[in-house]
Residue frames as qw, qx, qy, qz and C-alpha x, y, z in Angstrom:
[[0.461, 0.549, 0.247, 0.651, -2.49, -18.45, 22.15],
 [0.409, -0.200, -0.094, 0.885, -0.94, -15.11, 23.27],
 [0.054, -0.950, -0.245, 0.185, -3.38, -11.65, 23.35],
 [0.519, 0.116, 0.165, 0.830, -1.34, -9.27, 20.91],
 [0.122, 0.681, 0.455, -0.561, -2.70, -5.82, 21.03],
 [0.615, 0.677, 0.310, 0.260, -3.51, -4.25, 17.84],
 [0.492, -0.416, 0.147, 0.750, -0.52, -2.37, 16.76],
 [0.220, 0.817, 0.074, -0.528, -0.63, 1.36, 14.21],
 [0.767, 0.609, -0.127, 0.158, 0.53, 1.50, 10.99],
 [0.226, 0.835, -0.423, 0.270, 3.76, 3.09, 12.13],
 [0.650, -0.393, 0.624, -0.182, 4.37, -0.05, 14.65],
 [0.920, 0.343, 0.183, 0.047, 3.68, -2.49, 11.70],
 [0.366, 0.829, -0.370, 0.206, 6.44, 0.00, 9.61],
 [0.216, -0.826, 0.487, -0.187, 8.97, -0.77, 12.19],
 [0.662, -0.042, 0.748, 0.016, 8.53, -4.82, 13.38],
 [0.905, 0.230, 0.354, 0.044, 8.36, -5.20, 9.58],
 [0.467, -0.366, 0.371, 0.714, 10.73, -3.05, 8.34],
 [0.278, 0.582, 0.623, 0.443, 8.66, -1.64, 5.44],
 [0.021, -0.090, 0.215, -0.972, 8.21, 1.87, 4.90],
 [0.404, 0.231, 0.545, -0.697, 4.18, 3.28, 5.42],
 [0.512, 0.552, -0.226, -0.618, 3.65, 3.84, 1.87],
 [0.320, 0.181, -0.901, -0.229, 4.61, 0.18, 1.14],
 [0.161, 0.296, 0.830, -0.446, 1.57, -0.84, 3.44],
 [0.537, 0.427, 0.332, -0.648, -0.59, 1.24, 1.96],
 [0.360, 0.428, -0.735, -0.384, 0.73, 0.16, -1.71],
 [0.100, -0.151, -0.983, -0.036, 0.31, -3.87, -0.69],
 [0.218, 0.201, 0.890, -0.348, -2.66, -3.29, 0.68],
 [0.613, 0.521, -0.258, -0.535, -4.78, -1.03, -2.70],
 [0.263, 0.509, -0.785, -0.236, -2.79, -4.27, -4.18],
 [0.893, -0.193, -0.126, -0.387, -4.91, -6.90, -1.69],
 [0.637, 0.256, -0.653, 0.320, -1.38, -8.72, -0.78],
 [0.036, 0.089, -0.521, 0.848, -2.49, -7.35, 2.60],
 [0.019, -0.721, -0.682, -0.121, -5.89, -7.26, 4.17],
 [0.230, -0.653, -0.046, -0.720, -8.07, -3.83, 4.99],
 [0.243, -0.081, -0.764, 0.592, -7.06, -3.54, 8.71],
 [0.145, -0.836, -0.508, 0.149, -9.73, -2.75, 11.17],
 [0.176, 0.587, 0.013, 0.791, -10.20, 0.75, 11.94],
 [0.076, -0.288, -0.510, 0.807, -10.63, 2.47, 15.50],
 [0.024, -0.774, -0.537, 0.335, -13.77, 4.60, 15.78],
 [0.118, 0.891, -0.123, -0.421, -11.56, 7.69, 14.97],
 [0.719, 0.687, -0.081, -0.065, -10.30, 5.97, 11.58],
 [0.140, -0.646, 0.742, 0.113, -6.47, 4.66, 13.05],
 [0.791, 0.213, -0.565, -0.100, -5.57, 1.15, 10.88],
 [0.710, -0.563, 0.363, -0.219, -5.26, -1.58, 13.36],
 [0.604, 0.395, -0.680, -0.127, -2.71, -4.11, 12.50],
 [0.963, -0.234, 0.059, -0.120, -1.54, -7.69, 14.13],
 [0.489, -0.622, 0.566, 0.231, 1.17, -9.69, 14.31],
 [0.704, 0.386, 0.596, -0.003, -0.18, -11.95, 11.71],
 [0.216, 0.955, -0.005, -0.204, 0.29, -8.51, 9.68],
 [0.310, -0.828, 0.431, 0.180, 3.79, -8.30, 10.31],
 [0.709, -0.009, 0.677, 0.197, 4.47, -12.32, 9.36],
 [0.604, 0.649, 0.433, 0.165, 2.77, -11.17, 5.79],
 [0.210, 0.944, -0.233, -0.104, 4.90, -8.46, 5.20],
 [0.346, -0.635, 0.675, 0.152, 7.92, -10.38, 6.04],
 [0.691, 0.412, 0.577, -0.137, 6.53, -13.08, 4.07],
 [0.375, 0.905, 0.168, -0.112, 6.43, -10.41, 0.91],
 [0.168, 0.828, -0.524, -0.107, 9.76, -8.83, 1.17],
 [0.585, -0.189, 0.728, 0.304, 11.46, -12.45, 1.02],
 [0.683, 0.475, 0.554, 0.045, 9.44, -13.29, -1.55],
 [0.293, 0.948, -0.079, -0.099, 10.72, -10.00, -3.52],
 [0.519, -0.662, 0.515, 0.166, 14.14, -11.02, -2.38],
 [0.706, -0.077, 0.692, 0.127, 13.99, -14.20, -3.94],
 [0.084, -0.143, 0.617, 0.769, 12.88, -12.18, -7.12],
 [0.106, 0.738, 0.663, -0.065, 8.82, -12.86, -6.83],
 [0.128, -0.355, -0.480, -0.792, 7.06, -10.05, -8.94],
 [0.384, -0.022, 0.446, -0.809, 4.12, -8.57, -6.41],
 [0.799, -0.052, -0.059, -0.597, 1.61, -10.44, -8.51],
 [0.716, -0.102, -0.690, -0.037, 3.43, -13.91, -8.26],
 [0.195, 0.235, -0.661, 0.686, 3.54, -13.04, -4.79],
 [0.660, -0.013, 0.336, -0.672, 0.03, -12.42, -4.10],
 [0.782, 0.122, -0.598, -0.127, -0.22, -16.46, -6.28],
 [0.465, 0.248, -0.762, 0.377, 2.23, -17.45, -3.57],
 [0.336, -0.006, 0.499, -0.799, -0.15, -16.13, -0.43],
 [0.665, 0.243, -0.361, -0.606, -2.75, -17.47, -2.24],
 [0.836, -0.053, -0.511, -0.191, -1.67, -20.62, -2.07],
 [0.302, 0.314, -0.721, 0.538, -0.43, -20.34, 1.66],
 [0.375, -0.040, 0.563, -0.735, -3.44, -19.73, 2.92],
 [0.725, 0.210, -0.308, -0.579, -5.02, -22.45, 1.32],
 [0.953, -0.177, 0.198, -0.145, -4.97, -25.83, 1.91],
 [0.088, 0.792, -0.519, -0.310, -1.05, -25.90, 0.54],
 [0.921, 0.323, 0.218, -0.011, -0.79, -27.65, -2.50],
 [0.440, -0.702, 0.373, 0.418, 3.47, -28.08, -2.58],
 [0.644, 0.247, 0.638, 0.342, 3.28, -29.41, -6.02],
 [0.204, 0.936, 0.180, 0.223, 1.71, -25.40, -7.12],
 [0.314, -0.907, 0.177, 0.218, 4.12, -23.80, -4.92],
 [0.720, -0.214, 0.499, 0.432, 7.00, -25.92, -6.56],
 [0.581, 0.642, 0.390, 0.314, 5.67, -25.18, -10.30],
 [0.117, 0.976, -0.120, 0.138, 5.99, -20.97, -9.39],
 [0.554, -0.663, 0.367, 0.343, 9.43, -21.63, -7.55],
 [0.738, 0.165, 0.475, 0.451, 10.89, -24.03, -10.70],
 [0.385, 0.815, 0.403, 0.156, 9.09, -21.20, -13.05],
 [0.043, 0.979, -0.192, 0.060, 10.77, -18.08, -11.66],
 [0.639, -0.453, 0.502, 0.367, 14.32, -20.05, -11.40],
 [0.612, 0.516, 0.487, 0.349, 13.81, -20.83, -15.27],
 [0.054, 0.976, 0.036, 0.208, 13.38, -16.67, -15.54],
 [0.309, -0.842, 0.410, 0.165, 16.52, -16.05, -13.58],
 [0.594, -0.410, 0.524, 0.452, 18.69, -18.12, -15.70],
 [0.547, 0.617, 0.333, 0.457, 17.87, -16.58, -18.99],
 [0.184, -0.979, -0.091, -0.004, 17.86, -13.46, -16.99],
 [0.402, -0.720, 0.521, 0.220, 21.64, -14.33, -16.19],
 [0.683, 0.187, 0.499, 0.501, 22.55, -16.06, -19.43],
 [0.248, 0.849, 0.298, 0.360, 21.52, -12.14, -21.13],
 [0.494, -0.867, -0.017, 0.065, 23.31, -10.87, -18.42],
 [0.697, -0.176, 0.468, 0.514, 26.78, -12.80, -19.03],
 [0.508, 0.662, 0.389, 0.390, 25.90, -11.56, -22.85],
 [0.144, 0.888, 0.272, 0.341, 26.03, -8.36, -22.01],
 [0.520, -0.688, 0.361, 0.355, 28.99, -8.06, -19.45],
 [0.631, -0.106, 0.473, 0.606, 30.99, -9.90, -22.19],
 [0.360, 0.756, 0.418, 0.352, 29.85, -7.17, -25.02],
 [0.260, -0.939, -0.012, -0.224, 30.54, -4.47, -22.83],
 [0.728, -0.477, 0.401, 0.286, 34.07, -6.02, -21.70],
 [0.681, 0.267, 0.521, 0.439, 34.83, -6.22, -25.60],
 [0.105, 0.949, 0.151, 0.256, 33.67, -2.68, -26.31],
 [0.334, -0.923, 0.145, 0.123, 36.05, -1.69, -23.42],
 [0.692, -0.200, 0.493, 0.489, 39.07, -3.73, -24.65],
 [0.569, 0.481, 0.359, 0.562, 38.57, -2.48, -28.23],
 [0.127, 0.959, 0.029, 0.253, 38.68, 1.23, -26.63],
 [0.479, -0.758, 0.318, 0.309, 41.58, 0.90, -24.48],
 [0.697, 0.036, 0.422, 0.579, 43.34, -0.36, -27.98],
 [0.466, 0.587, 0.262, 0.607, 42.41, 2.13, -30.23],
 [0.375, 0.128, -0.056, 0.916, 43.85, 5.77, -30.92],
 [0.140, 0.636, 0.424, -0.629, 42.15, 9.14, -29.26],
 [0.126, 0.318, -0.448, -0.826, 41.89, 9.81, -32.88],
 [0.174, -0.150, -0.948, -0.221, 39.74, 6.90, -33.45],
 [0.677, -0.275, -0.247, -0.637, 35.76, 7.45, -33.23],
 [0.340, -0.352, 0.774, -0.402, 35.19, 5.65, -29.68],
 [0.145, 0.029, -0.989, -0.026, 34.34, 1.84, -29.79],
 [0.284, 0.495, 0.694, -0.439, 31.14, 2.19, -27.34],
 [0.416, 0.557, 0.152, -0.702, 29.59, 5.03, -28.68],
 [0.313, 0.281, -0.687, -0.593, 30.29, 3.76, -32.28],
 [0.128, -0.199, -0.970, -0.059, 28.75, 0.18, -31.36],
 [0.129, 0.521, 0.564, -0.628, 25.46, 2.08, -29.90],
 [0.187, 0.485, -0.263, -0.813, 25.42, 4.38, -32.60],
 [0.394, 0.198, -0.751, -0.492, 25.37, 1.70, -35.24],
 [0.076, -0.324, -0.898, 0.288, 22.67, -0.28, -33.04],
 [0.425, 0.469, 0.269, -0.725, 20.08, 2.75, -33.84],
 [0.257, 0.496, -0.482, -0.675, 20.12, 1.71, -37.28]]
């Protein structure tokens, strides 16, 4: 195994692409360990570091929530039980296709609204605002 030297926050920022404040953010959050510290109080990071961030922002990618994300570490660094890892994957797919079935809903509502204003007259009370309006009520 390869001798990496420990590398600053602002090295970590770079090879992972993350800003600082998302380091410190994961790591109050535990999705990260508490790096060492130097003597004079600099965070020491790793490569190992780096992997887990990258790690993270897929996971966000993919649509993971921070906390099923720390679930998803969780069970990487565990003895990896693919049967848990499957359940959250299935789980948050389920979520994205209601997510995009409400979606569709709402393009096509909003596509109707616009059709019924390009028909009617500039005299006519507008279509959106009227459908909003009558949606406080």
């Amino acid at each position: 195994m390869l001798y990496h030297s420990p590398m600053k926050i602002g090295e970590l920022s770079r090879q992972a692409a993350v800003s600082i404040d998302t380091i410190r953010y994961y790591e109050q959050r535990e999705l990260i360990p508490e790096p060492m510290r130097t003597p004079s109080g600099y965070r020491q990071y790793s490569t190992e570091d780096v992997k887990r961030l990258k790690f993270i922002a897929q996971a966000k990618e993919l649509g993971f929530t921070l906390k099923e994300t720390g679930q998803l570490l969780s069970l990487h660094t565990d003895a990896c039980n693919c049967a848990e890892v499957r359940a959250v994957a299935e789980a948050k797919a389920n979520e994205i296709e209601v997510r995009i079935r409400k979606l569709s809903q709402m393009r096509q509502v909003l596509l109707t609204l616009a059709k019924q204003c390009e028909q009617s007259s500039d005299t006519d009370p507008c279509p959106i605002l009227k459908s909003l309006e009558d949606n406080l009520e």
